[in-house]
C-alpha positions in Angstrom: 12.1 1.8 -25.4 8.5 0.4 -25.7 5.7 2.8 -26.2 3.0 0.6 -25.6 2.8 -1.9 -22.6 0.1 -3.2 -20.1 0.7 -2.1 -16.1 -0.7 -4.9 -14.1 -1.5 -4.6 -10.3 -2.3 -7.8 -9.4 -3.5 -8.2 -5.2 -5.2 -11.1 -3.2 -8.9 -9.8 -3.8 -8.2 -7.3 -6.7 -7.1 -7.1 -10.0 -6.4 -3.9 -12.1 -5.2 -3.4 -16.0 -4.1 -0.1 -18.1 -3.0 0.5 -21.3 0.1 2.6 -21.7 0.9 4.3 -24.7 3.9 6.7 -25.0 4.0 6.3 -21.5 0.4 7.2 -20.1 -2.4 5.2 -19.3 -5.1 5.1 -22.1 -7.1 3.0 -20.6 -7.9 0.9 -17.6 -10.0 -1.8 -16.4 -10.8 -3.1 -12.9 -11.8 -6.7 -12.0 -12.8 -8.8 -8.4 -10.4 -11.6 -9.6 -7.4 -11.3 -7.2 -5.1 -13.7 -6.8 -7.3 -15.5 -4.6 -10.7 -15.0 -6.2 -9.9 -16.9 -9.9 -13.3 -18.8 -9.4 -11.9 -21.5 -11.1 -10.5 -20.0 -13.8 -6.2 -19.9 -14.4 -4.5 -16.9 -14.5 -3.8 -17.1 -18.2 -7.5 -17.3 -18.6 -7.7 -14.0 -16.1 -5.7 -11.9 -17.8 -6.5 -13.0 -21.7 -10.2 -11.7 -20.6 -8.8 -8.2 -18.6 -6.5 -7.0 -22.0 -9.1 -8.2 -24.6 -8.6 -6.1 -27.8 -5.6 -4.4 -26.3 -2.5 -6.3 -27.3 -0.5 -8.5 -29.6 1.6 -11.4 -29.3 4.5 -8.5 -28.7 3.0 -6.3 -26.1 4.8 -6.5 -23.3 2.3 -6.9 -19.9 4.6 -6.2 -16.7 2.5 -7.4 -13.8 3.0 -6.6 -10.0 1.9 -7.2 -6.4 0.5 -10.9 -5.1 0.4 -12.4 -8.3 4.4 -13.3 -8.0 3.7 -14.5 -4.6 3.4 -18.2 -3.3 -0.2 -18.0 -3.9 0.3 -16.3 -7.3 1.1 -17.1 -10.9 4.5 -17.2 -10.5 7.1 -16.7 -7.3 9.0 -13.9 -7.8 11.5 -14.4 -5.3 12.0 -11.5 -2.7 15.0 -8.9 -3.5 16.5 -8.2 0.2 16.9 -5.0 1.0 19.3 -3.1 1.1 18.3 -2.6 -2.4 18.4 -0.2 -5.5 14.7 0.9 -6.6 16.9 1.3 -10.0 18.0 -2.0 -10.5 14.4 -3.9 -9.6 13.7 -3.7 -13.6 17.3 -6.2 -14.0 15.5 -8.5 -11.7 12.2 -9.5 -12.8 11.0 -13.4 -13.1 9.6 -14.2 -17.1 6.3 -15.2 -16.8 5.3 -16.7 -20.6 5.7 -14.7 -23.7 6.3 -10.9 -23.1 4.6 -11.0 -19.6 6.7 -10.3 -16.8 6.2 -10.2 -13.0 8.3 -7.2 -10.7 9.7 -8.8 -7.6 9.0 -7.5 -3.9 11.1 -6.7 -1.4 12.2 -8.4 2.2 13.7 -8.1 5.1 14.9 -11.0 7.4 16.8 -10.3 10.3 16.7 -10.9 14.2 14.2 -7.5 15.3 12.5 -7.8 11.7 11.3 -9.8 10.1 9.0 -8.3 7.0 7.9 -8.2 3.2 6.2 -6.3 0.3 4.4 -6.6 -2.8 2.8 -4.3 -5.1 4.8 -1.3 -3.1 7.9 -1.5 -4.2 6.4 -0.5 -7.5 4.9 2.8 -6.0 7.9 3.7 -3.9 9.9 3.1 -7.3 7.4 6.2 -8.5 7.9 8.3 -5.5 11.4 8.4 -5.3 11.4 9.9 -8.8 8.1 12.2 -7.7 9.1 13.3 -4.4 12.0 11.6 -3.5 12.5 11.4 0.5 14.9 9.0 2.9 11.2 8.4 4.9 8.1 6.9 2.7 4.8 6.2 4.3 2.4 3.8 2.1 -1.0 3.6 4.5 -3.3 1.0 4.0 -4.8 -1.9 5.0 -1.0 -3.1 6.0 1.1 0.0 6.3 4.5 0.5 5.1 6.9 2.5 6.3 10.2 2.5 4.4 13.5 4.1 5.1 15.9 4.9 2.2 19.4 6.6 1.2 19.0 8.0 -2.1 17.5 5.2 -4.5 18.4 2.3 -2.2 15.8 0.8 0.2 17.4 0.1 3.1 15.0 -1.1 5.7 11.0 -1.3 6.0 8.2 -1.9 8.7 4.4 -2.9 8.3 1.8 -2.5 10.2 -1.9 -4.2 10.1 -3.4 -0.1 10.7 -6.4 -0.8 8.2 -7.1 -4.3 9.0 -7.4 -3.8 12.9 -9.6 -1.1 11.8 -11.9 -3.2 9.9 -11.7 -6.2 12.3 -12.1 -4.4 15.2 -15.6 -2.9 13.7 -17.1 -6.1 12.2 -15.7 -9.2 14.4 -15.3 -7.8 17.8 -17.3 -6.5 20.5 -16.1 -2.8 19.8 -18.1 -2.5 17.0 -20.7 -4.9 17.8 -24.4 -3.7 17.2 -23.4 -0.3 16.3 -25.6 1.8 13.5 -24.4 3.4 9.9 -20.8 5.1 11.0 -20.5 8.7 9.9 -17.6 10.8 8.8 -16.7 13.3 12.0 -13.1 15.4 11.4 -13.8 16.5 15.0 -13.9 12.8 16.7 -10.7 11.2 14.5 -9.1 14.0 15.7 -9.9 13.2 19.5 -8.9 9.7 18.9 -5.7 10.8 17.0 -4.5 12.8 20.1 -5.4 9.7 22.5 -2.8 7.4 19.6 -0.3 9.8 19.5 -0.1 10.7 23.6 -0.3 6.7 24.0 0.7 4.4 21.6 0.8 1.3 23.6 -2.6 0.6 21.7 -4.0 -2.1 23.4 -5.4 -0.7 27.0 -7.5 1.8 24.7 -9.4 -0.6 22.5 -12.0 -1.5 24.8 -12.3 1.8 26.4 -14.0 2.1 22.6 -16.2 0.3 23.2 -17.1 1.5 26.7 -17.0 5.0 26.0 -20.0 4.7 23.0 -22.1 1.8 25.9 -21.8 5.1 28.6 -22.8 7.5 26.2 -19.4 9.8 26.5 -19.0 8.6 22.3 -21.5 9.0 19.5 -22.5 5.2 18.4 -22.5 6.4 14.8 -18.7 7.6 15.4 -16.9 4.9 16.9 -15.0 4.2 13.2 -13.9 7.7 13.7 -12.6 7.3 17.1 -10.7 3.9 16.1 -9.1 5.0 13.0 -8.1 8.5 15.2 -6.6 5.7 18.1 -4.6 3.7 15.0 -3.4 6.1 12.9 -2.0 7.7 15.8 -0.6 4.9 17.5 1.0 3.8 14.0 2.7 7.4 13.3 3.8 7.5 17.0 5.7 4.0 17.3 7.1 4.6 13.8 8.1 8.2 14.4 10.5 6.5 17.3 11.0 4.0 15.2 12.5 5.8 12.4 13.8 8.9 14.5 14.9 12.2 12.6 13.0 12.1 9.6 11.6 15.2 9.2 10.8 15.1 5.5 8.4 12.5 4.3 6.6 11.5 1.2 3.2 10.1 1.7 1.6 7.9 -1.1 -1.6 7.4 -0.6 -5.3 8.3 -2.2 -6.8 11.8 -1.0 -8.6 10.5 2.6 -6.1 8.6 4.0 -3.6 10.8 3.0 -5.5 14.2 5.0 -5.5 11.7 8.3 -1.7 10.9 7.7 -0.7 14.3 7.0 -3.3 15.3 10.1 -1.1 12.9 12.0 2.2 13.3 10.9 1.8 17.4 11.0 0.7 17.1 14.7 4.7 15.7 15.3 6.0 18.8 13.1 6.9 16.2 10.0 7.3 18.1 6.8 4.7 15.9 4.5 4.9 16.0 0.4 1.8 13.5 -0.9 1.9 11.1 -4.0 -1.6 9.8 -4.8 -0.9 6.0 -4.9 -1.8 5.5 -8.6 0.3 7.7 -9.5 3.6 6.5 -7.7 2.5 3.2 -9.2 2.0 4.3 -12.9 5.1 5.8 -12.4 7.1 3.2 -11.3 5.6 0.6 -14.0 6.8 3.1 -16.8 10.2 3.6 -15.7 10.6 -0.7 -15.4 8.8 -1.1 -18.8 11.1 1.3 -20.6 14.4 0.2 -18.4 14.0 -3.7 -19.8 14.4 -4.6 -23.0 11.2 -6.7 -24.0 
């Protein structure tokens, strides 16, 4: 067992570093240099700067998320699910020295086709948090992942966040509108209107006309929208994955109160992970399971 490592979470746009000793995060640093945003610079080059002063030669760095995709440092090839959460730490791809990359997770059949990165290390955390056969990861893509115990055995995404933020800055829903404001009382309007009606698509531009006749505030059109696709999301993925009544939510303090907001409306029995967590848990217990 090593009792001091680096955790790694390594996206497209960003890049975040702690120091673990005896199995807690010390330190951490945060960086604009995702995957995709080097500026020029390798990923070597990245990641010497991020852990300056915190290593050896014979600290072991165990990196997750985009950087082992196509576009990354390395591929870390997909694990298909079904899959044990217990035996990802028996499958990571060797990077150079003592730095190693954790695989994601995929699922390639005829009604779905679908892959993670970066999650499979949180969900590895929650299932030893608050282990559930139902976990909900919102974000900018939303996963939803079924389970049996420790094994993984099927997964959806859903593009939740980014319609949200597309929606507002690229289309005419959010064109010309002023500063948006947090309002509980409109999210919740829009939350009943994507959970009556999740065939999403008819209400979009009803958005937009309801704030042009006046029957919306202009300032809480982000409300309304994220109210319309959360809903929407925890309505098709309620029938989706039917009979769950227990699930663990891992997410960061707001998005987990619109989640539970949602899921509570449909009587689900919600236990929430904050996302760093989950993740710092999941690191640890692949750190300590490997022998590097």
């Amino acid at each position: 067992m090593t009792s001091r490592y680096i955790a790694i979470d390594w996206g497209s746009t960003n890049l975040r570093a702690w120091l673990c000793l005896n199995g807690t995060a010390t330190q951490s640093r945060h960086s604009q240099q995702g995957i995709t945003r080097l500026n020029g610079q390798t990923p070597q080059a990245v990641l010497a700067e991020m852990t300056h002063g915190w290593c050896d030669s014979d600290t072991p760095i165990v990196m997750a998320g985009m950087v082992g995709s196509n576009v990354g440092w390395k591929e870390a090839p997909y694990l298909p699910v079904p899959v044990s959460l217990n035996g990802i730490a028996d499958r990571l791809t060797h990077v150079t020295g003592p730095v190693w990359i954790v695989p994601g997770l995929s699922v390639n059949r005829g009604d779905n086709h679908n892959v993670m990165r970066g999650e499979e290390t949180q969900l590895l955390g929650a299932h030893q948090l608050a282990p559930s056969s139902l976990y909900v990861l919102p974000g900018t893509h939303s996963k939803w992942v079924q389970a049996d115990g420790d094994r993984i055995t099927d997964f959806r995404t859903l593009m939740t966040g980014e319609l949200h933020d597309v929606l507002l800055r690229h289309t005419l829903v959010g064109a010309g509108l002023p500063p948006q404001i947090i309002a509980p009382q409109t999210f919740t309007v829009g939350l009943e209107r994507g959970l009556n009606d999740p065939a999403v698509l008819p209400s979009l531009f009803e958005v937009r006309a309801a704030h042009v006749l006046g029957a919306l505030p202009r300032e809480q059109v982000s409300e309304f929208l994220s109210g319309v696709l959360i809903g929407a999301e925890v309505a098709a993925m309620a029938e989706a994955f039917p009979g769950q009544q227990a699930i663990t939510l891992v997410a960061g303090d707001s998005l987990a109160a619109r989640y539970r907001q949602a899921l509570g409306t449909l009587g689900r029995k919600v236990t929430v992970v904050e996302g760093d967590t989950a993740f710092q848990a999941g690191i640890r217990s692949i750190a300590y399971a490997v022998a590097i």
